[in-house]
N, C-alpha and C positions, 0 to 999 in steps of 0.2 A: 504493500500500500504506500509505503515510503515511496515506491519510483513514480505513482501517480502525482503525488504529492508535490516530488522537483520536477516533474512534466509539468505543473498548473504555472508553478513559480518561474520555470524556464519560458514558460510562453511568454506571461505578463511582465518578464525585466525588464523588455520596453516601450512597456505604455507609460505614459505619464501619472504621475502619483498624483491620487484623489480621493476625497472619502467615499465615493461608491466604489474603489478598486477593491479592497475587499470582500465586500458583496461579491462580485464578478466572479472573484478565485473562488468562491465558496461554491456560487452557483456549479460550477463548471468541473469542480472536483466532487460534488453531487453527484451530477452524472456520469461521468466517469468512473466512480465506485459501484452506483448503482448496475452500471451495464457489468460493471468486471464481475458482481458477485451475481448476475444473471447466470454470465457465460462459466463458472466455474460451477454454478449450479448443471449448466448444460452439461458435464463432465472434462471441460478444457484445461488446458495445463496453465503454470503461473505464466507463463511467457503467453500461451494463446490468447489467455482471458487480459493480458494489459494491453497486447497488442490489438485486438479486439474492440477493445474499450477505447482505445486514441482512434483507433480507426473510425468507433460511429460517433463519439461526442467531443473528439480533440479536433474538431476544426478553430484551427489558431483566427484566422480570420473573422468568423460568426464573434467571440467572446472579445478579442481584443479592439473590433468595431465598435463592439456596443460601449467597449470600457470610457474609449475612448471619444465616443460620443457624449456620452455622458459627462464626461470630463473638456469636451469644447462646449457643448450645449450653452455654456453662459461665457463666453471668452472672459481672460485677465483686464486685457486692454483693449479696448475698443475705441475706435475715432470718436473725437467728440461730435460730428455729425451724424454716429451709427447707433444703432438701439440695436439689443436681441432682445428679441420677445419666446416667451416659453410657447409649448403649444396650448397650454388652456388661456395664456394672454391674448396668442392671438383667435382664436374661439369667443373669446369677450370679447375683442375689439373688434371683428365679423358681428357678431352679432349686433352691438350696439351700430355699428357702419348701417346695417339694413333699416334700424330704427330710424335714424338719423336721414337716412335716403328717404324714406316715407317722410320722416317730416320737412325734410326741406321742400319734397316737392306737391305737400300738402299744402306748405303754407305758402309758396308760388302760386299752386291752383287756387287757394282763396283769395290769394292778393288778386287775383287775374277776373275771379269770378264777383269780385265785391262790384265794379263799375257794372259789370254783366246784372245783380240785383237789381240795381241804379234803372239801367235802363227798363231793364223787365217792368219793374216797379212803377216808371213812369209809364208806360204800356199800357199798363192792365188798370192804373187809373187816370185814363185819360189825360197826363201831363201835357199841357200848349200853354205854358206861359201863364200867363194870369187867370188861365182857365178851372183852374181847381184850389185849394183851398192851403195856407201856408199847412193846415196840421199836415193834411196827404205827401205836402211837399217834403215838411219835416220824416214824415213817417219812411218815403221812399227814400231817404238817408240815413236811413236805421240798420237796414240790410248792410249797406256797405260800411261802413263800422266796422259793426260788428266781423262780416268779414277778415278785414283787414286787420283788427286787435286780434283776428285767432292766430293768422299767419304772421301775424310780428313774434305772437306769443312760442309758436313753434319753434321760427328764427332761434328767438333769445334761450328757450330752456335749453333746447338739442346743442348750439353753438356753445353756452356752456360747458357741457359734457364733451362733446370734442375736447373742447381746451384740456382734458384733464387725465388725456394720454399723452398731449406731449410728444406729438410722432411729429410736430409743423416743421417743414426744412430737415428731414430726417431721413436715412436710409436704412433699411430693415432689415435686420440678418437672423434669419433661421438655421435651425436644421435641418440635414438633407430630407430625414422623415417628412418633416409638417411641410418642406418645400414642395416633395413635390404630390402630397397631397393637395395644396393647393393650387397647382400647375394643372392636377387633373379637376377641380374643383372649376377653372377659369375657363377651362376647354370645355365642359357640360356648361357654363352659364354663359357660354358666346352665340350660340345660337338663339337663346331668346333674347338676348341682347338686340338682335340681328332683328328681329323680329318686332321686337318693341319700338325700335328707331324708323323701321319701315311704317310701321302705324301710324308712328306720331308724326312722319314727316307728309305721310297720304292724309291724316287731319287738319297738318298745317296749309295742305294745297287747298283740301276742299275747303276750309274757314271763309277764302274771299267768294269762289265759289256759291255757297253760303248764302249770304249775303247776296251775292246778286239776283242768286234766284229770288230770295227776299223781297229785293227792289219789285224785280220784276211782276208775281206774284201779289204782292198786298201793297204796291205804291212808293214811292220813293220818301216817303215822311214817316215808315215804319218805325218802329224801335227797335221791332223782334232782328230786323236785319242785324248791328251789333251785336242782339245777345246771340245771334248764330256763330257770327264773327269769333265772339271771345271765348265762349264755351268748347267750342272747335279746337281754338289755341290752347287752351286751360288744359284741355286734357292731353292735347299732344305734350305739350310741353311737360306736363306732369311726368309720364314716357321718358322726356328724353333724360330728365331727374334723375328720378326715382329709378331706372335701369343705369346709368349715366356713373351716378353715385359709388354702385355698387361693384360695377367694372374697374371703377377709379381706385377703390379698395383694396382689389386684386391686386392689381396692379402695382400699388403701394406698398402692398406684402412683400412683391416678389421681385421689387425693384426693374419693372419693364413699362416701357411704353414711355409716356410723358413724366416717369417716375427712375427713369436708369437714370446712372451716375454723368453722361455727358449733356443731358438735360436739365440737371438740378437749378442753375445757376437761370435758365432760359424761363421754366418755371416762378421763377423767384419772382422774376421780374414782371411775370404779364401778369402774376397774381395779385403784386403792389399796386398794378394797374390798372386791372379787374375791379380791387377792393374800392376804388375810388370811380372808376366810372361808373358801375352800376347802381350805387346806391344815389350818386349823382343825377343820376335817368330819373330813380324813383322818386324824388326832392321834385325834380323838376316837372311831372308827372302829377304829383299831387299838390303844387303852387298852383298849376295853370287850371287843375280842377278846382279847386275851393276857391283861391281867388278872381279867377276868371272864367270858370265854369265852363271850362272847354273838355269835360271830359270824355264827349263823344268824338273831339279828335287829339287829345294827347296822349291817347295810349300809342300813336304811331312812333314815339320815344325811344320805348322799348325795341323794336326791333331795325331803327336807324342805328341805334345803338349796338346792340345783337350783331350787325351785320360791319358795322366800324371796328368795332372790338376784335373780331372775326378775322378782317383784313389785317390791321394791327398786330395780333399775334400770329398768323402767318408769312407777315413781313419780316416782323423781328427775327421769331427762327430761322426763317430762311436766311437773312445779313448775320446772323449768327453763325449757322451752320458753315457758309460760306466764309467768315472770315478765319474761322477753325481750321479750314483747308489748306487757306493759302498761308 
């Protein structure tokens, strides 16, 4: 039993010392015993039954992997720009991402649906101006409010919870297990991806579509035309969120896509730029509606916007990529 013994110990002289090594040798001279007092039961000699025994459970490779996973699983030193996350951190942090995707792109569809009220609202009680009465007018600004205080409220609690992983400007390193678990996890969730973006973009065609049947159908002074408009958008856009989100996640895990290491820097900056133009749109969106009550045409903000930003960050990386080369 001695030779199994300096077998366990001759394997593991070089893995790296860790407080799971122990465990390891333990496991593994388990088995080893076990099979050798199988095979001497079978009637084998000392020599058949050790030889035996290394042959089914002394794979050096299987034990000294795992030692030694075990023992990187959490590196020494790590870049100050790197995080490792365990596998149930990252299972938590999956998880809440999905949550998080629903609510951002819940509280987008409510921000988008509250004007959508508005008009409906004035619709269905005859709003023409002086035509009906301040309470109705009052009342058909209730919906939208309301509205709009859910998805702010969404914005603020979820956006707190982000903040409190501490992944922002960070690269993600796992192990090989949970990686490429989720490599197979991103390849099953690309296809409805693929699917969900097709939708939302066949929504966002028909939206004006929409609308013109609208005109055309029930008069060019309708209201319903807008709420086809916006509701159309509300939910595509929800789409491209709420699947958008969740890709981005992957992504983030596995350090690819708009998240590998030669884009980090390119990211940085459309996101400083992001963070200011779009809540800019939305200021600007809701001045021109309260104060000047132009809200049946300043939702067009949003996707002049959408589509600057667009260009913007496809110019950048491009002069970026390019100036990389040369």
């Amino acid at each position: 039993m001695d030779t199994l013994s300096n077998y366990v110990e001759s394997v593991f002289a070089t893995v790296p010392d860790s407080p799971e090594l122990p465990d390891q040798k333990k496991a593994m001279l388990s088995k080893l015993q076990d099979k050798y007092q199988q095979l001497k039961v079978d009637g084998k000699s000392e020599h058949e039954a050790i030889s035996g025994a290394i042959a089914a459970h002394g794979n050096v490779a299987e034990f000294t992997q795992a030692a030694a996973a075990t023992d990187s699983a959490a590196p020494a030193d790590i870049p100050e720009n790197e995080v490792f996350l365990t596998p149930e951190q990252v299972d938590e942090y999956i998880d809440h991402r999905h949550h998080f995707a629903w609510a951002m792109a819940t509280g987008v569809f409510l921000c988008i649906m509250g004007p959508t009220s508005l008009f409906l609202g004035q619709y269905l009680t005859g709003f023409r101006g002086g035509r009906t009465s301040e309470l109705l007018e009052i009342l058909t600004l209730i919906p939208l409010f309301i509205f709009v205080a859910a998805g702010v409220a969404l914005f603020i609690l979820y956006g707190m919870k982000e903040q409190q992983f501490e992944l922002e400007e960070k690269r993600v390193q796992l192990d090989s297990t949970t990686y490429a678990r989720l490599k197979a996890e991103h390849k099953a969730f690309r296809p409805r991806l693929a699917v969900a973006v097709a939708i939302g973009v066949a929504l966002c065609i028909l939206a004006p579509v929409s609308m013109l049947l609208s005109v055309v159908l029930l008069g060019e002074d309708n209201g319903l035309s807008l709420v086809f408009l916006l509701s159309f958008i509300a939910i595509g856009v929800f789409l491209f969120i709420f699947y958008g989100i969740q890709d981005e996640t992957y992504e983030k895990l596995l350090s690819i896509g708009e998240f590998a290491k030669d884009k980090a820097e390119q990211n940085k900056v459309v996101g400083i730029v992001a963070g200011v133009v779009f809540p800019l749109a939305a200021a600007i969106y809701l001045i021109a509606g309260f104060v000047y009550f132009a809200w049946a045409t300043a939702w067009i903000i949003f996707p002049i916007t959408g589509i600057l930003f667009g260009i913007f960050a496809t110019v950048y990386n491009g002069y970026t990529n390019l100036k990389k080369k040369k």
